[in-house]
C-alpha angles and dihedrals in degrees: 000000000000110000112226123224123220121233110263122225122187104218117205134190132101108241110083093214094064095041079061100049097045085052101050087051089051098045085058087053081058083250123137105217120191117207131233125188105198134351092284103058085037091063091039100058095032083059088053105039135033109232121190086205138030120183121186139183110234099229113069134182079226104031147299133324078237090069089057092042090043086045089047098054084051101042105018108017096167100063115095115232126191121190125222116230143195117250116283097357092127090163099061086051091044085057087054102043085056098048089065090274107161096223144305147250131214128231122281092039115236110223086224095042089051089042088060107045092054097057091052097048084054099051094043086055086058107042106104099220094181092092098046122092099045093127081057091087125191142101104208126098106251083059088049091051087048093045085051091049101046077059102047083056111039083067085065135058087213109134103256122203113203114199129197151119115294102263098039099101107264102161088037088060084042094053087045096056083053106045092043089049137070091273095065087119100052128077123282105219123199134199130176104205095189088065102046103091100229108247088054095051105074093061093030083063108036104010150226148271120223107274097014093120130352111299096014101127108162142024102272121185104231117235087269088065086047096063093046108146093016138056133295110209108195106204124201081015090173091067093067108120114244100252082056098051085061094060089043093062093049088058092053097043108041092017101226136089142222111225113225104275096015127112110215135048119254115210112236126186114216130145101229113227115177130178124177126170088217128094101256099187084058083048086053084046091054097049085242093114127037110241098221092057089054085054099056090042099047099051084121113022120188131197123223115200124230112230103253088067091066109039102158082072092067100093098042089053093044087058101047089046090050077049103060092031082064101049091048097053100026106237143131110280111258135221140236126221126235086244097042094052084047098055080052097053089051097062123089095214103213084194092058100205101342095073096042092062097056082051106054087037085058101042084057098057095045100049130096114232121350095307122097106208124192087258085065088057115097112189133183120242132199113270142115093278090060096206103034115116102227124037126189104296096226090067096036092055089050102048080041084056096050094047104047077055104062096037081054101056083036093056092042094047090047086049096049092049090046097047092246088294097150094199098052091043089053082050098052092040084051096241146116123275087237089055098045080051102052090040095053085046086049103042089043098239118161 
């Protein structure tokens, strides 16, 4: 018969009392947890042993539980760490939070918080993440660095904040931290907090009890309690009203919430993911958005990057949308033109994917046969009406001007530096060679 194997935790801390008492705990939890009095005896046993868990106390005779959780993310990175606080220090859980820490746990240690931490570190040194992030699609580098960093932080509970244009796959990024990390079984939770009108969100959010407010005739979990287990992705964050951002904050801080009518506060145990397309440290600046909340939210903060910025993905997006197109309304996949996919890869799309996608669903409706020609491509441009399709032509010749100006004197400059290698210049613009061809043939430079 196979024999199985428990689950081993380093414990680190340097009164012995406490080391007992975390293993007992543990034991119970049918762990095996090895004890460790200082750094040096940490790193010794975590180069000998793989350990699903290490726990460590923050204040050391040698040093710091940092240092272990610093010396982890280097030699073992795939072993999640939690550091032990005292009560109340959130910055130094926030630092190591930020250092790749997994998660923490306050002093005095409560048996469910650590139960379930400990569950969740197991299962997150388990999870294969080499095969997530496949509907992320993109070959350039700037892709690559965002696939490596969903990742990085899926390994962690640390509140992320992803930033980038509308249109650039915010929520995508969100679902993909959850689902690569140990609440993939949980629930993924979104809100957008831009759509919720403001006297409805409190209780929207946290809930309500019957007869706490008119209309309110049961009991009714808020969408926090909905995501128990899971995550909760807060979209368009930046829009929370002030009063809101308060109770926010509690939830972060003391993880647990207070339904609308209700006395006392319910723990609730949700990862907080966030994403806005706003500048939240002008926000801070403005007095629209509390700093410390930007602080606890942004303990990781990921970039997502516009499509112009990688342009070489282009093709291989444009495939996998005609793809889909074709499987929703059941018909033949349709092409797209070399012209057609060149006018595309000219265009700077202010609305990222997004937009693309509107595009290519309405190319296909527009075009005759199986083949989209540049004639099927609607594109915006700039005016005064934002989306319409023609502006005055005065002001459009002379934004055009200036434009082809300044990609002109972009593309030479990158020729010169590159010796007039036309590979290496489309490397360093961040487009295709196609595109570098057809916008030297169409700029008229020799």
């Amino acid at each position: 018969m196979e024999r199985v194997t428990s689950p081993l935790v380093l414990v680190v801390d340097d009164e012995p009392d406490q080391r007992e008492l975390l293993s007992i705990t543990l034991g119970r939890m049918g762990v095996q947890a090895v004890p460790a009095e200082d750094v040096k005896s940490a790193r010794k046993a975590l180069e000998l042993k793989r350990f699903q868990l290490c726990l460590t106390d923050l204040n050391l005779p040698d040093g710091d539980g940092l240092e272990i959780v610093e010396w982890i993310q280097s030699h073992t990175p795939d072993t999640p760490v939690a550091v032990i606080t005292a009560h109340g220090n959130v910055e130094a859980a926030v630092k190591a939070l930020k250092l790749g820490a997994f998660d923490f746990l306050s002093k005095p240690v409560n048996v469910a918080d650590l139960r379930r931490l400990v569950q969740q570190a197991i299962r997150a040194s388990s999870t294969r993440q080499d095969q997530r992030g496949s509907r992320l699609l993109g070959e350039s580098v700037a892709m690559a660095r965002l696939r490596e960093m969903i990742a990085r932080v899926a390994r962690s509970q640390a509140p992320v904040l992803i930033l980038g244009e509308s249109g650039t796959g915010k929520e995508l990024v969100a679902r993909l931290i959850h689902e690569s990390g140990s609440r993939a079984e949980g629930p993924f939770i979104a809100v957008n907090c831009g759509a919720i009108p403001s006297e409805l969100m409190e209780s929207e959010l946290f809930g309500h009890r019957k007869g706490s407010f008119t209309g309110a005739t049961a009991d009714k979990p808020g969408l926090v309690q909905a995501a128990e287990g899971g995550t909760l992705f807060l979209d368009e964050v930046a829009e929370l009203p002030l009063p809101m951002q308060v109770k926010l904050l509690r939830l972060i801080q003391e993880k647990a919430v207070r339904p609308v009518g209700e006395q006392r506060e319910m723990p609730v145990d949700v990862r907080i993911l966030s994403a806005t397309h706003r500048d939240l440290g002008e926000r801070v600046a403005e007095g629209l958005f509390r700093e410390d909340l930007f602080y606890r939210l942004n303990v990781i903060e990921l970039n997502v990057p516009p499509l112009r910025q990688r342009r070489a993905d282009l093709p291989l997006l444009a495939g996998a949308i005609l793809e889909r197109l074709a499987a929703r309304l059941g018909t033949r996949l349709p092409t797209l033109s070399e012209s057609a996919l060149e006018k595309l890869l000219d265009y700077s799309f202010p609305g990222n994917v997004r937009e693309l996608e509107n595009i290519l669903e309405r190319a296909t409706t527009l075009c005759h046969g199986h083949q989209i020609g540049p004639e099927d491509i609607q594109l915006r441009t700039l005016g005064s009406g934002g989306d319409r399709m023609n502006v005055a032509a005065g002001g459009e010749a002379d934004l055009d001007s200036a434009i082809e100006d300044i990609t002109r004197t972009s593309i030479v400059r990158a020729l010169e530096a590159n010796r007039y290698n036309k590979t290496a210049t489309a490397r360093q613009l961040g487009i295709t060679f196609r595109s570098l061809r057809y916008r030297i043939k169409k700029l008229g430079i020799e």
